[in-house]
Residue frames as a rotation matrix with the C-alpha (Angstrom) as fourth column:
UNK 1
0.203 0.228 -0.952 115.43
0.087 0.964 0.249 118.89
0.975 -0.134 0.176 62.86
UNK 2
0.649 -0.314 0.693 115.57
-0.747 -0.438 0.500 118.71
0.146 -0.842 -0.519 66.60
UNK 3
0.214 -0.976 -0.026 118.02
-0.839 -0.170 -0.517 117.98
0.500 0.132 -0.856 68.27
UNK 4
-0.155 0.025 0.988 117.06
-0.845 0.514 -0.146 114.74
-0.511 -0.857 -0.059 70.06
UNK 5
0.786 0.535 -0.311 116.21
-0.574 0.444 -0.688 112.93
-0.230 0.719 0.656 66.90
UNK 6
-0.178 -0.925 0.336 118.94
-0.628 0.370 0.685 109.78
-0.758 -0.089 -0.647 66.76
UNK 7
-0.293 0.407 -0.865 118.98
-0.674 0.553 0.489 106.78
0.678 0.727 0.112 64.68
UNK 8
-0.757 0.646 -0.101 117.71
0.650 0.726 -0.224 104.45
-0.071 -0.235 -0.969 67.64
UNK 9
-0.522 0.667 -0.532 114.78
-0.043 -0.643 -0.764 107.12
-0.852 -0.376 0.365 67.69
UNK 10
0.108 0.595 -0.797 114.05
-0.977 -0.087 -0.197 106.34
-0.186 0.799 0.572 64.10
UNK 11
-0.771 -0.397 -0.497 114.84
-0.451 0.892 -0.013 102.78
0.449 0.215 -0.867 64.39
UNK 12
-0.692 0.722 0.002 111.91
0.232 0.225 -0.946 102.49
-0.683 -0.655 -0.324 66.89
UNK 13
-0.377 0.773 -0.510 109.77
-0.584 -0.626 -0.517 104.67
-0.719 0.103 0.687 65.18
UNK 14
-0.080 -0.095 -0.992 110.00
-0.986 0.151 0.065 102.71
0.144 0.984 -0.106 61.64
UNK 15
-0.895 -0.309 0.322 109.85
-0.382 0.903 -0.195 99.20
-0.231 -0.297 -0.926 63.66
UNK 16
-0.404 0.655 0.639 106.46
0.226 0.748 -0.624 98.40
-0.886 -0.107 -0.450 63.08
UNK 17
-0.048 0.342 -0.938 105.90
-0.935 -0.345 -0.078 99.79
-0.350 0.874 0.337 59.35
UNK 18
-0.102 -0.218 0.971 105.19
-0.149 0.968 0.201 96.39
-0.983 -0.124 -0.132 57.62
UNK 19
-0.989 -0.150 -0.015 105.47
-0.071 0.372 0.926 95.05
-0.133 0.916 -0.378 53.92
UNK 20
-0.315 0.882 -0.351 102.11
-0.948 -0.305 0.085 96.10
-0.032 0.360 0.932 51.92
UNK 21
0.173 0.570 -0.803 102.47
-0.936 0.350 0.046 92.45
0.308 0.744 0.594 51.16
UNK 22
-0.375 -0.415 -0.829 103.83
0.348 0.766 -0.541 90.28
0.859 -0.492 -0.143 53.60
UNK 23
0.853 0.308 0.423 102.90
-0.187 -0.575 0.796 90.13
0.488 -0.758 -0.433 56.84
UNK 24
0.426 -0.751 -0.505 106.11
0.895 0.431 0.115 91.52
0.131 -0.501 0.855 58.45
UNK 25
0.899 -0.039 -0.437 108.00
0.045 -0.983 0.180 94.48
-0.436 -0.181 -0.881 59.21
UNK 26
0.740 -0.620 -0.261 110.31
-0.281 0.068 -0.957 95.61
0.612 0.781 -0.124 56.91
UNK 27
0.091 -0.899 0.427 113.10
-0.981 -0.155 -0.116 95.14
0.171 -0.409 -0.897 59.57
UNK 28
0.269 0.151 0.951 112.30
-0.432 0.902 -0.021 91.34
-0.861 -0.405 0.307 59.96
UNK 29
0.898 0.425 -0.111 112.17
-0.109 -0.029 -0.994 91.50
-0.425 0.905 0.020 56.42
UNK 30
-0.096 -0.978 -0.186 116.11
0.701 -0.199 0.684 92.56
-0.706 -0.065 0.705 56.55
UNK 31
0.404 0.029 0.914 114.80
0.735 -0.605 -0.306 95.64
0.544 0.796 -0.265 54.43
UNK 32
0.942 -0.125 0.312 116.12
-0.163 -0.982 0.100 98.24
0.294 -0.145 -0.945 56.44
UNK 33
0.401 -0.913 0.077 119.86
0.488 0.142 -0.861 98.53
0.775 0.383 0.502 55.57
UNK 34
-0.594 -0.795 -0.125 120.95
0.770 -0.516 -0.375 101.47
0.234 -0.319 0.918 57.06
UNK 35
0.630 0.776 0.030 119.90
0.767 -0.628 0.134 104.54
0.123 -0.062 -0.990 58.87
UNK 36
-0.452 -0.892 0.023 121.68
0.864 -0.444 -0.240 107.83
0.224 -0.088 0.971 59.11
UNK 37
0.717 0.479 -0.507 120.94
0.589 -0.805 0.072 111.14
-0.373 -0.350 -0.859 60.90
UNK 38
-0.466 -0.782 0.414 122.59
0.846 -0.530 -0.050 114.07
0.259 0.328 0.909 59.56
UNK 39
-0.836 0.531 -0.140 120.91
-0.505 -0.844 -0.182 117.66
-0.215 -0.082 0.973 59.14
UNK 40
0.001 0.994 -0.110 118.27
-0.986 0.019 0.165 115.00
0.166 0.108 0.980 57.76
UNK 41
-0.009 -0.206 0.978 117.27
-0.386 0.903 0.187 111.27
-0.922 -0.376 -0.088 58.02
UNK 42
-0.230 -0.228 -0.946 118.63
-0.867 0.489 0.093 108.66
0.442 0.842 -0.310 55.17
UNK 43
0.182 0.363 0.914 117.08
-0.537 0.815 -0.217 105.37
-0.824 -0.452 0.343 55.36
UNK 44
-0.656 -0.144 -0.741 118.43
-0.705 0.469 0.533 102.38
0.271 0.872 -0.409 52.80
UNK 45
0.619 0.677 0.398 115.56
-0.615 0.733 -0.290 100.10
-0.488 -0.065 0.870 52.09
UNK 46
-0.671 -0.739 0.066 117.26
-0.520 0.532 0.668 96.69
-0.529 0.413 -0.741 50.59
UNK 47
0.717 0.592 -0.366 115.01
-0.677 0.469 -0.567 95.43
-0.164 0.655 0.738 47.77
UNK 48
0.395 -0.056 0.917 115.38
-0.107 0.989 0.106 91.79
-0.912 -0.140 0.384 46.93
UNK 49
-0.363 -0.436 0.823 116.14
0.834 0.242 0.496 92.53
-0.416 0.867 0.276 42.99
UNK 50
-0.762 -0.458 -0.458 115.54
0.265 -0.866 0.424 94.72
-0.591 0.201 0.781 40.62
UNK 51
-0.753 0.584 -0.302 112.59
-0.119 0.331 0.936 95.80
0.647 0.741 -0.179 38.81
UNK 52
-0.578 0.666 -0.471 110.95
0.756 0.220 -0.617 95.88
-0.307 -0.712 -0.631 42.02
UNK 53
0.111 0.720 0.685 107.70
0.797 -0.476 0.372 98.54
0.594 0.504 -0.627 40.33
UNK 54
-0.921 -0.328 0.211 108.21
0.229 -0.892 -0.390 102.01
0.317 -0.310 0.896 41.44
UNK 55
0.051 0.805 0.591 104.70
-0.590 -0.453 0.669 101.96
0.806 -0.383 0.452 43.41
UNK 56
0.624 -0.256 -0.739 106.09
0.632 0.722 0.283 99.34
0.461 -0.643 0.612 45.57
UNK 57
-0.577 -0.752 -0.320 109.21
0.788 -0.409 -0.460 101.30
0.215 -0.518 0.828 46.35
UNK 58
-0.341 0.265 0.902 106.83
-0.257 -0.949 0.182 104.77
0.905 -0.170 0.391 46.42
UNK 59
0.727 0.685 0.052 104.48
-0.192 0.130 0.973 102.76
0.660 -0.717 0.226 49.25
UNK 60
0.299 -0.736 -0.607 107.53
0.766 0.565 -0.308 101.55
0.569 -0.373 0.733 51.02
UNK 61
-0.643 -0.509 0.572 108.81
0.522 -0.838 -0.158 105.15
0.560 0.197 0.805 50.89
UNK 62
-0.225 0.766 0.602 105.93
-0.327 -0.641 0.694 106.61
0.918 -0.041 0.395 51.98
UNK 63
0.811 0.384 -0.440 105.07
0.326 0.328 0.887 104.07
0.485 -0.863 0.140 55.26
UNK 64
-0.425 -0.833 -0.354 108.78
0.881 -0.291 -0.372 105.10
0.207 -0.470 0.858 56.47
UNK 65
-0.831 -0.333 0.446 108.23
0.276 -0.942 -0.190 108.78
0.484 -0.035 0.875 56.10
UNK 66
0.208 0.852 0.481 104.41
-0.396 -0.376 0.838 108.58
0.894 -0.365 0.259 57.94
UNK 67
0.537 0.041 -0.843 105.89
0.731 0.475 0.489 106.68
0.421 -0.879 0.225 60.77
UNK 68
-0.476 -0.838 -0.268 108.44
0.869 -0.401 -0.290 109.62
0.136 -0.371 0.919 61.27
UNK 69
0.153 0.203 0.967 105.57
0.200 -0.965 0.171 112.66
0.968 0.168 -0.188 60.95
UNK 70
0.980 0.074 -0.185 105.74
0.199 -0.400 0.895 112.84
-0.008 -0.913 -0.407 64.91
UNK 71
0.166 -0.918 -0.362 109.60
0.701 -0.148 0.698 113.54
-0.694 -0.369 0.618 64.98
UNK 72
0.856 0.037 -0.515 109.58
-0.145 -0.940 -0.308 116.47
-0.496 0.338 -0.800 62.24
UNK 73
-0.110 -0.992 0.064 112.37
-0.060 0.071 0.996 115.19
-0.992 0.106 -0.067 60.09
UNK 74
0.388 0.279 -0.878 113.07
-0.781 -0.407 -0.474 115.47
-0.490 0.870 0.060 56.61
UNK 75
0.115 -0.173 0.978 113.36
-0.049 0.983 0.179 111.76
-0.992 -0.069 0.105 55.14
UNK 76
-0.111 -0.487 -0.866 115.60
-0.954 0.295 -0.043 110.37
0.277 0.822 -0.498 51.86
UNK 77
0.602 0.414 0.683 114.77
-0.290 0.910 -0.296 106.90
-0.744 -0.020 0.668 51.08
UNK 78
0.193 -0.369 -0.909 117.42
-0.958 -0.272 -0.093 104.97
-0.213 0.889 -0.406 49.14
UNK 79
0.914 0.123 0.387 116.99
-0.041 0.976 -0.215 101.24
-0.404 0.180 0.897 47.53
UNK 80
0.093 -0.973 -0.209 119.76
-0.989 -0.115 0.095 99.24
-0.116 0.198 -0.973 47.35
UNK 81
0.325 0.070 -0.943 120.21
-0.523 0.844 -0.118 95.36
0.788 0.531 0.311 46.42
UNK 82
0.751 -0.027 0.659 120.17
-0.559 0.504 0.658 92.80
-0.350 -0.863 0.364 49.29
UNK 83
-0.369 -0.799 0.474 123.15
-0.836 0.509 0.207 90.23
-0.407 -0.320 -0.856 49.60
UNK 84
0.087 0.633 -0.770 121.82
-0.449 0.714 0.536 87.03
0.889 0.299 0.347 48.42
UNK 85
-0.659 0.228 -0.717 121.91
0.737 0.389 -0.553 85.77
0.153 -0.892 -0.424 52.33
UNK 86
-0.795 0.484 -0.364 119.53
-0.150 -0.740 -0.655 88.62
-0.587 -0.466 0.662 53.01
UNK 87
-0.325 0.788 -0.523 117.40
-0.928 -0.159 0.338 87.92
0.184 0.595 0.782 49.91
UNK 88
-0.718 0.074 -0.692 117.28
-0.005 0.994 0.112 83.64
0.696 0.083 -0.713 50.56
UNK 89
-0.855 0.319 -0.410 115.85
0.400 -0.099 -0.911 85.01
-0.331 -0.943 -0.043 53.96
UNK 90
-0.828 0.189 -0.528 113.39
-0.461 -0.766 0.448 87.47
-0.320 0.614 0.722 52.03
UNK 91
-0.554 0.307 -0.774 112.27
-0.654 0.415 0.633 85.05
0.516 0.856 -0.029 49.96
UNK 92
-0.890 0.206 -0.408 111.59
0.416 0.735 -0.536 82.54
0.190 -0.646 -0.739 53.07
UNK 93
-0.423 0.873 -0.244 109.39
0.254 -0.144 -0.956 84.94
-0.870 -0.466 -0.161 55.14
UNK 94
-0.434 0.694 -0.574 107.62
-0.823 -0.565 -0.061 85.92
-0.367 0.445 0.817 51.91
UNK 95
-0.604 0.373 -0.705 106.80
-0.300 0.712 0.634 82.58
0.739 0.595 -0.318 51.08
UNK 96
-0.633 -0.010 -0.774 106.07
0.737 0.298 -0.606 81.85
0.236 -0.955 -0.181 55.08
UNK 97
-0.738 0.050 -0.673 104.32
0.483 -0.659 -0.577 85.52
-0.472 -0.751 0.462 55.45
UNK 98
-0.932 0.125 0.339 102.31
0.336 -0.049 0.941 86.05
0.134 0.991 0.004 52.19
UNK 99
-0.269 0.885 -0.379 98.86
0.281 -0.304 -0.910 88.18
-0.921 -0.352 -0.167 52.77
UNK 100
-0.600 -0.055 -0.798 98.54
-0.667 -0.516 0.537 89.00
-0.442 0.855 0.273 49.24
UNK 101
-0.767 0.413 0.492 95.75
0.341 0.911 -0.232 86.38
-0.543 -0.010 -0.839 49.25
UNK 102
-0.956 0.289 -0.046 93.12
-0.220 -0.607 0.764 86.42
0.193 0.741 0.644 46.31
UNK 103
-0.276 0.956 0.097 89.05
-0.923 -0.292 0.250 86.24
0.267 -0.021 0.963 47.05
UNK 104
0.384 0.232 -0.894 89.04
-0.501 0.865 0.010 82.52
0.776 0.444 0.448 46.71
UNK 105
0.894 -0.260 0.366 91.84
-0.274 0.331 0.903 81.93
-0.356 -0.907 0.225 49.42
UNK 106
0.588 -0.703 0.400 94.11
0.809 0.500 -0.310 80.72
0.018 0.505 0.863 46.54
UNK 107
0.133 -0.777 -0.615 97.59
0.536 -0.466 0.704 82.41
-0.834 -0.423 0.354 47.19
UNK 108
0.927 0.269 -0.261 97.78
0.078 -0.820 -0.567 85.74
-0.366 0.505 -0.782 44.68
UNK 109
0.219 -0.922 0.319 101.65
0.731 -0.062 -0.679 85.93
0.646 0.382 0.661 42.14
UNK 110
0.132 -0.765 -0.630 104.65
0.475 -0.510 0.717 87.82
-0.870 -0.394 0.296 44.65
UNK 111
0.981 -0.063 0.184 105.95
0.107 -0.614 -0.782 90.92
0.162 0.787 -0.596 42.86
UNK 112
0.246 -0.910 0.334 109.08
-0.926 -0.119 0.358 89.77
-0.285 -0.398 -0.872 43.95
């Protein structure tokens, strides 16, 4: 990993990744928990509950680790469980932010 690679350097990078299904960025979101450089980068995504479908977390997982290909780092993605003041918020902008819109216009079931 070089040696310039910090956590505001992935904090930028990872700022505009947004929710497959909301329109927001996971930081607005209050998904991004924590970040940690070591020999590699650890990023805690905060899912709203549990049960959130392991293609949700994989895409999640996956927009993090393509915003970092310019910085050459090896990325660890680890879900953890919002607060319930972080999820009430959640829950707002996803009700407020919803793009998961079906053909019709009529508003499509949250997997949250």
């Amino acid at each position: 990993m070089a040696e310039d690679v910090t956590v505001d350097r992935i904090e930028d990078a990872i700022a505009d990744v947004t929710h497959p299904e909301i329109d927001a960025t996971l930081v607005e979101l209050g998904m991004i928990d924590d970040v940690r450089v070591d020999d590699d980068v650890t990023i805690d995504v905060a899912i709203p509950m549990t049960g959130i479908p392991d293609q949700i977390k994989q895409l999640l997982a996956h927009s993090l680790a393509d915003a970092l290909d310019s910085l050459d780092v090896e990325l660890t993605v680890q879900f953890v469980l919002m607060d319930e003041q972080a999820r009430e918020r959640f829950f707002e902008m996803e009700e407020d932010n919803w793009s998961g819109l079906d053909d019709d216009g009529g508003g499509a079931q949250s997997p949250f």
